[in-house]
N, C-alpha and C positions, 0 to 999 in steps of 0.2 A: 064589196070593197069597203077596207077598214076606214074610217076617221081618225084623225091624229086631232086629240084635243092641242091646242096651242093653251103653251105655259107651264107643261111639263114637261120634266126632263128625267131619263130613265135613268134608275139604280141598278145597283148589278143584285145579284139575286142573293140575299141573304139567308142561309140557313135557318131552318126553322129553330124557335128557343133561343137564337141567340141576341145578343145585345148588335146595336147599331155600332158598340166604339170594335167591337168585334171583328168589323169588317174593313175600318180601315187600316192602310197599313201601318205596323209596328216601326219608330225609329230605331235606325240601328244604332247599335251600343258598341262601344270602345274595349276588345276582348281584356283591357285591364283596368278596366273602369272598377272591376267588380274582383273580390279575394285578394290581391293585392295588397301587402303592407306598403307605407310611405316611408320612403328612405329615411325619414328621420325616426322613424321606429326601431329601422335596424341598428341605426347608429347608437340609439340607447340602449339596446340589448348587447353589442360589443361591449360599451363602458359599463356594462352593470357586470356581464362575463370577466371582465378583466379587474372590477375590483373586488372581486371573490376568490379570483386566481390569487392576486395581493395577500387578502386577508389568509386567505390557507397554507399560503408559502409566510409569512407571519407567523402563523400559528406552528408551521412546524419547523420555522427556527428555534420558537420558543420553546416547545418540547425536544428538539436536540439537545439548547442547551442544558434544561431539567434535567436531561436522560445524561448528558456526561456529567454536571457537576454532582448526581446521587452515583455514578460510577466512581467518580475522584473521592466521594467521601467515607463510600464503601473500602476503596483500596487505603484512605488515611484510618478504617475502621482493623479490617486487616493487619495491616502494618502495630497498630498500636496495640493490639492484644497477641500477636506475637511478639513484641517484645515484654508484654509486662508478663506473657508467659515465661520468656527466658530470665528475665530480672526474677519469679518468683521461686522457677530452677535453682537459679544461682544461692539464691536466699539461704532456701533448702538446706543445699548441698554444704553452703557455708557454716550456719546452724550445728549439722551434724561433725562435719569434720571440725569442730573449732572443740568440738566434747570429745574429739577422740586426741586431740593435741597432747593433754597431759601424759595418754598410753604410748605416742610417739615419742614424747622426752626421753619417757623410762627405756624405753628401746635403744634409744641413744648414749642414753647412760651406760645401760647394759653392756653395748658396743664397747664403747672408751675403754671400760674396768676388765675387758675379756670374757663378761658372763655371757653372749651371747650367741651359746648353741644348746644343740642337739634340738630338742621341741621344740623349745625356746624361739628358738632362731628360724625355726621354718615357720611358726606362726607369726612371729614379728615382721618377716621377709614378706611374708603374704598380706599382712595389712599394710605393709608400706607402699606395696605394688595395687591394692585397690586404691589406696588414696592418692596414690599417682594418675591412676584412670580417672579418679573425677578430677583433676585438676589440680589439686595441693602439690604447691613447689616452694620447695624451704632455700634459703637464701641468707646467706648473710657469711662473711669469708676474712678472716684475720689481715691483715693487710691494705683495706679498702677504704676508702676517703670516707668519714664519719658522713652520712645524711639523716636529720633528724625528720624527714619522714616517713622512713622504711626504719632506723634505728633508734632506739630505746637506751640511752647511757647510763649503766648504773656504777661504773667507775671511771673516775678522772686520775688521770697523773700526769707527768711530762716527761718527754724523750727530747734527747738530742739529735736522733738521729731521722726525725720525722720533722717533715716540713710544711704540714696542716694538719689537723685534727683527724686524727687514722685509730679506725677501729683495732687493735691489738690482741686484744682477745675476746672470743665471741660465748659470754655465756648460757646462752640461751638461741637458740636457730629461730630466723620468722619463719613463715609461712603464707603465700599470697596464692588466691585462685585467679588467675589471668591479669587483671592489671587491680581486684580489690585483694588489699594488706587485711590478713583475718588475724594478724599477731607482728607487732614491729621483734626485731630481731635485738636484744639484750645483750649489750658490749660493756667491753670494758675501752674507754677511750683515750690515747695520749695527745696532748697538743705540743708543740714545740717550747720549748726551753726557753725560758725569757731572757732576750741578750744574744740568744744560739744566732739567729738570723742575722742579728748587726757585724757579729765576729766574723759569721762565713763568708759577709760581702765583701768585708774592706779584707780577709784573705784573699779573697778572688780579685779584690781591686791592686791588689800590691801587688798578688801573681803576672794580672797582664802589663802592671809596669816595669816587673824585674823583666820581662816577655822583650818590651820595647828596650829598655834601655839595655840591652845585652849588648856586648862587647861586638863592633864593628869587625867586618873579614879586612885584611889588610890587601 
């Protein structure tokens, strides 16, 4: 028969090798005690996500705008050497035909005096019809109100029967390509009659008073 020593009290059996904290039990732990971020971690990773989204939508308003005002400048670059392409056309073309001006006189002359055929005349016909195609348009017609931008006056006299300053006889033809004068047109100009205008008024004032004062119907 066993003896029981008094004053001890029995363990439960420990595994051989292991430690004493071994055998008691483990507290339990809280399944999100542990990997878990804290809410305020997320909340600074939204406002850092969202000021990057900012910053990128920033940046590419910025390069929109880059990207159309090098499209705007490209098309004012376009624009401007087509035109000084065409001003340098025009240039050209003006150059040339303003040398061949003197060959068109004699052609005209030619015309007036009746010397204007056979050879003659199909070569003249054909350089007038090229210089039509680029653009020379000759201009200038007896009859027409003197303009001393388009006109050149190398004669003055006076008419009665003109009532401003009227080209009369055109000695010489201009010649303009589209709206540029490469040669004003050389007239002869009359102005009205000094006195003529006072005379023709007071006719016309006396005409509408014998008008009124004409003899009553009975």
């Amino acid at each position: 028969m066993t003896e029981e020593t008094p004053g001890f009290e029995e363990k439960p059996d420990v595994p051989s090798g292991a430690t004493p904290d071994d055998a008691e039990p483990k507290a339990a732990t809280s399944p999100n005690s542990e990997g878990a971020a804290p809410a305020g971690d997320a909340t600074a990773q939204i406002a850092g996500l969202t000021a990057q989204l900012d910053q990128s939508r920033k940046a590419l308003e910025e390069r929109t705008a880059d990207l159309q005002r090098l499209q705007a400048e490209f098309q004012n670059y376009r624009r401007r050497v087509e035109r000084d392409r065409i001003t340098v056309k025009e240039i050209a073309v003006a150059n040339l035909l303003t040398e061949l001006l003197p060959v068109l006189d004699d052609i005209g002359r030619a015309r007036e005096h009746g010397e204007f055929v056979g050879g003659f005349k199909s070569v003249g016909e054909s350089l007038e019809t090229v210089a039509a195609k680029m653009g020379l348009q000759q201009f200038g017609k007896e009859g027409e109100p003197f303009d001393p931008t388009i006109h050149e006056a190398l004669m003055h006299s006076y008419a009665p029967d003109v009532t401003e300053t009227t080209c009369v006889a055109i000695l010489q033809p201009g010649y303009r390509i589209g709206e540029r004068t490469i040669r004003p047109a050389r007239v002869a100009v009359a102005e009205p009659q000094p006195g003529a205008q006072t005379v023709k008024a007071e006719e016309e004032s006396k005409a509408d008073d014998d008008k009124d004062n004409g003899p009553e119907e009975g």
